[in-house]
TIZA-970536 format. One line per field, with one value per residue (C-alpha): residue in one letter; x, y, z; residue number from 0. Coordinates in steps of 0.1 Angstrom, whole numbers, padded with zeros to 4 digits. Layout:
# TIZA-970536
torba <- c(a; ...)
u <- c(X; ...)
v <- c(Y; ...)
w <- c(Z; ...)
kese <- c(NUM; ...)
***
This chain:
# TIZA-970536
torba <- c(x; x; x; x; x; x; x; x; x; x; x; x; x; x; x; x; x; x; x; x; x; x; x; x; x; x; x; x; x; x; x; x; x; x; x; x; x; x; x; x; x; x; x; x; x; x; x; x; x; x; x; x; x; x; x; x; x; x; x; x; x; x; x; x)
u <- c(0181; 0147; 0120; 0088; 0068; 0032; 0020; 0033; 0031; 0000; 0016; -0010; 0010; 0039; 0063; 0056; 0060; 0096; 0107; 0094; 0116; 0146; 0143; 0141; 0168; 0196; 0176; 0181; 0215; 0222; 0215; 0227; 0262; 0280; 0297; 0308; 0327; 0334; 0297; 0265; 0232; 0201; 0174; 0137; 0104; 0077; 0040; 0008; -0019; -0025; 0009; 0028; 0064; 0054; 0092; 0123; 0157; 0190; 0216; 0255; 0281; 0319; 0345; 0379)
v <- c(0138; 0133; 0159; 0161; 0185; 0176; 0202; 0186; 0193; 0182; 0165; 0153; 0120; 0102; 0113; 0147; 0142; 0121; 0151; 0175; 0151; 0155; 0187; 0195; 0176; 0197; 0227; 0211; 0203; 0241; 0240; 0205; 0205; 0181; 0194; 0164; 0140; 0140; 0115; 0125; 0112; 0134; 0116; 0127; 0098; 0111; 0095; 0090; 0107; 0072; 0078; 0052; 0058; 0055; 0070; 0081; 0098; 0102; 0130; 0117; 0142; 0125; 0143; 0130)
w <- c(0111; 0098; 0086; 0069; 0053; 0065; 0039; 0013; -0033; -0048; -0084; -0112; -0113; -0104; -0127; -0117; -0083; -0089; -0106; -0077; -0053; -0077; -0080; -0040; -0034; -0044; -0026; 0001; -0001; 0001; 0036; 0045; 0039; 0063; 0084; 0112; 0081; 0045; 0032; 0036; 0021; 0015; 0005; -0004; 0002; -0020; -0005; -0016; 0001; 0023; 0033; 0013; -0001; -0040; -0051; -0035; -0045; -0029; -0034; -0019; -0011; -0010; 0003; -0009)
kese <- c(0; 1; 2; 3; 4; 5; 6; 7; 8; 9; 10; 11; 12; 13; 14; 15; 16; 17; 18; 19; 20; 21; 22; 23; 24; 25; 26; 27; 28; 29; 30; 31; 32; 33; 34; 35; 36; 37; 38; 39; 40; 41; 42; 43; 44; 45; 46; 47; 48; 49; 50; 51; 52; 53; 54; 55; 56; 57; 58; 59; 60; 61; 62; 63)
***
């Protein structure tokens, strides 16, 4: 499942905005625990206002 947030963070530079993305992504994961298998990836595509993916991160649940 995809979804964007067409609103969107403002960040003063790219390492701000990497650290927003890390920092969503386990937010996220509260709501997105998988519940059809054991793996799951979450990942987060920050853009720049032209659109273009500048940074992305990935959070991996593992059932064992």
């Amino acid at each position: 499942m995809h979804q964007r947030d067409d609103g969107g963070v403002v960040c003063a530079d790219l390492q701000a905005a990497a650290l927003e993305a890390k920092r969503l992504l386990p937010a996220i994961a509260v709501y997105e625990i998988p519940e059809d298998g054991e793996r799951q990836i979450i990942t987060v595509v920050v853009t720049d206002e032209d659109g273009h993916a500048v940074y992305s991160a990935a959070l991996t649940f593992v059932g064992t």
